[in-house]
Structure formats: structure tokens, C-alpha cells
N, C-alpha and C positions, 0 to 999 in steps of 0.2 A: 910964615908959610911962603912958599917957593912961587914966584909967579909962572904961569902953565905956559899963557898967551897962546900962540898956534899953534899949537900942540893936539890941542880940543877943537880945533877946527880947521881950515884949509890945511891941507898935507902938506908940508914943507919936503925935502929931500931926505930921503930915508937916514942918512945920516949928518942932519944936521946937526952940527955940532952945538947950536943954540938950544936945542932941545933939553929943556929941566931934565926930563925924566932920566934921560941918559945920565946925567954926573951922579944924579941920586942914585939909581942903580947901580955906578960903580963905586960909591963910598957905601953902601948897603954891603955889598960884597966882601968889603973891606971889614965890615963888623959895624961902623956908622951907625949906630945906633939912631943917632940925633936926623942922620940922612933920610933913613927908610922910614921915622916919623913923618918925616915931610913927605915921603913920597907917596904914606897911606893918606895924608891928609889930603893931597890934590890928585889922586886916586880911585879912593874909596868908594864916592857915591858911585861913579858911572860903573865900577868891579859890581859892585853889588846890588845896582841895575839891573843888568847884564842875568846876573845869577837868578836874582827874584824871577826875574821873567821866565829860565827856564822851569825852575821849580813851582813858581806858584805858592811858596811856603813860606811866610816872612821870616818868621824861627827859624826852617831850615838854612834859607838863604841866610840871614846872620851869621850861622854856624858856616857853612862853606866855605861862605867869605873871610873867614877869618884862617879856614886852613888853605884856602887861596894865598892870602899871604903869608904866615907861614912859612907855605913852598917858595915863593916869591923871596923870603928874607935866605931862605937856605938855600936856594940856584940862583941868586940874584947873577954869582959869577959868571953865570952859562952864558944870560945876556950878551948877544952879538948884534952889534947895531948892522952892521954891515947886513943883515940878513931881513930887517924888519924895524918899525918902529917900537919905540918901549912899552907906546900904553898897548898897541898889539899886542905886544907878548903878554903883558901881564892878563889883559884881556882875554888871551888863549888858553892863561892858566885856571884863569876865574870859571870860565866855559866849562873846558873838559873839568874839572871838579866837579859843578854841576850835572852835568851827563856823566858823570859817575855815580854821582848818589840817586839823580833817578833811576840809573840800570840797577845799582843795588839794593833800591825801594820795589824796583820792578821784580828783580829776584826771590828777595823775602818773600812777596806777595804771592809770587806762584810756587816756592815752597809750603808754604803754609797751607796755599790751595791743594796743591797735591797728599799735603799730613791729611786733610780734611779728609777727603774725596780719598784717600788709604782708609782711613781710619773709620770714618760713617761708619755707624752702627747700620746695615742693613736692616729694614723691617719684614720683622717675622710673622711669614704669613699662616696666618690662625686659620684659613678654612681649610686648606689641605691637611693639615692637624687632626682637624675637628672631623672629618669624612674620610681620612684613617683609622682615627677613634672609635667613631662611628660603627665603619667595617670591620673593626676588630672586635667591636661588641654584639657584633651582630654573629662572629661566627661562635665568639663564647659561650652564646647563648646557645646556639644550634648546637654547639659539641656538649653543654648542657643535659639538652633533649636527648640527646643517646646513653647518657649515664642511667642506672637504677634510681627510683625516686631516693632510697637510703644514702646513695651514692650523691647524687646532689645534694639532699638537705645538709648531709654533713661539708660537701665543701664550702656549698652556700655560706652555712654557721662558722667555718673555720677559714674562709680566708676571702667571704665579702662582711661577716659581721664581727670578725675581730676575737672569735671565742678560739677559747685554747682546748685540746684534743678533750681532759677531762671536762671540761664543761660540755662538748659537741657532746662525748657522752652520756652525760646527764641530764641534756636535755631531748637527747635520744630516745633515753633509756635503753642504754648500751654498755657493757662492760668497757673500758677503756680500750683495751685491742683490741677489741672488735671494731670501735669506733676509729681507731688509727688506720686498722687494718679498710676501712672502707674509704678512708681521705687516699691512702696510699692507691688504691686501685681506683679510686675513679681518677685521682691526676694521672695514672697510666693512659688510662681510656684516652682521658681528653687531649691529651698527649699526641696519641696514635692519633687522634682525630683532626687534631688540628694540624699535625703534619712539621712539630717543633721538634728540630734535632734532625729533621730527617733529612 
């Protein structure tokens, strides 16, 4: 493992050439495999410090930090000392990752709210229902009252009690048209009366 020394603390000069982090970064870029080991190893905790802190998610922060470097192993070349210090940069990459994935936790989360808050089933309100109902039963009945009492019983029997024409008539004691023919005129009546169609 690569000694850090002041690197991790008092700031030397932005491009001090003593700086570990610097060589590692340029043999990382190079493909260094064995380099960019070393450089996660005196790296890693304070990157994924950093990370936990903003997320709060130790799983998530794991995961971040690992596409923190990553990015790190594939822009190592970008690394310009001349502009900043090394653990800076990586630092910077570790950050914005993290504020990435919270704005895209934050994202999900108000889609989802909004699917929600679309989609609610509204609840269906039963008393306007019920005193529609109601009023519709009330005028049935009053258009009822103006039919012939023949006239109601038969619709009565044939279309609140389920009976078909030859039974209304038999239990009329009515020839079959006859009995049809009074279903037929009283739904006229009650028709005019209620004022359906018009």
C-alpha cells in the first residue's frame, strides 16, 4: 500500500509532485491495474465517507462508491493536477454520484406519487345514489297512481315480479293479448308521465 502522508492532511501545493495520488492516477489511466488498486486502497474509506453521508444508506453508499470508481478507473486520464488536488477530484466524483442517485430516488419517488394520486380510485359517493334512487322511486310510483288498476297490476306482475305476459295472464285471468295489450299501454302512460324520451 502506497504511503498517502500529507495528502490526508495539511495541503501541500496543488501540484506537488510528492503527491501519491497523482502517479497512481497516471498509471490508472495508463490501464495500471496493480496502480488503481493501490489508489482504492488509500482512497476508499474517506470516498465512501463522503458518499454515506449524503445518502444515509449504507447499501446504497456501497453501491455508489463502487460506480464512483468506476468512473474514476475510466477518466482517470482527464485528471489534471495543474487544476486541483487528486483526492479533490476523486472526491468530486464520489459527491456528484451521490447527488445523483438521491435526485433519482427523489425522482422515482414523485413519480410514483403522481401514478398514485392519477390512479386513486376516487370514492363513490352512495348518498347522492341513494336520493336519486330514491326520487326516481318516488315518481314511479306517482306515474303508477295514474295508470288503470288492470294497468298496474299487470306491470306490477310483469316487470317488478319477474312473471312473463302468459302468466300476468293467468293470473289476471286474461286472455294473453289482452294482458300484453294492457303491459303495452300502461308503459305508454307511464312513459308520457314521466316524461322519458321527451
Amino acid at each position: 500500500m502506497t504511503e498517502i502522508g500529507p495528502a490526508f492532511g495539511a495541503s501541500p501545493p496543488d501540484t506537488a509532485p510528492h503527491d501519491p495520488l497523482i502517479e497512481l492516477l497516471r498509471r490508472s489511466a495508463r490501464g495500471d491495474e496493480a496502480a488503481f488498486a493501490q489508489l482504492y486502497d488509500a482512497t476508499a474509506s474517506r470516498l465512501h465517507g463522503l458518499v454515506l453521508r449524503v445518502l444515509r444508506d449504507p447499501a446504497q453508499a456501497d453501491e455508489v462508491t463502487q460506480e464512483a470508481f468506476l468512473e474514476i478507473w475510466r477518466s482517470a486520464a482527464r485528471f489534471d493536477p495543474a487544476r486541483g488536488r487528486a483526492l479533490s477530484w476523486l472526491m468530486t466524483i464520489g459527491h456528484r454520484k451521490a447527488v445523483d442517485r438521491v435526485r433519482a430516488a427523489e425522482a422515482a419517488s414523485q413519480r410514483e406519487h403522481t401514478y398514485q394520486h392519477r390512479n386513486a380510485e376516487v370514492e363513490h359517493d352512495t348518498t347522492a345514489d341513494t336520493v336519486h334512487d330514491d326520487l326516481e322511486a318516488r315518481r314511479v310510483r306517482a306515474a303508477l297512481d295514474d295508470l288503470t288498476p288492470i294497468q298496474r297490476q299487470a306491470i306490477e306482475l310483469a316487470y317488478f315480479g319477474g312473471y312473463t305476459h302468459t302468466e300476468v295472464a293467468a293470473l289476471l285471468d286474461l286472455p294473453v293479448g289482452t294482458a300484453k295489450t294492457r303491459i303495452r299501454d300502461g308503459l305508454i302512460r307511464l312513459r308520457d308521465t314521466m316524461g322519458v324520451g321527451q
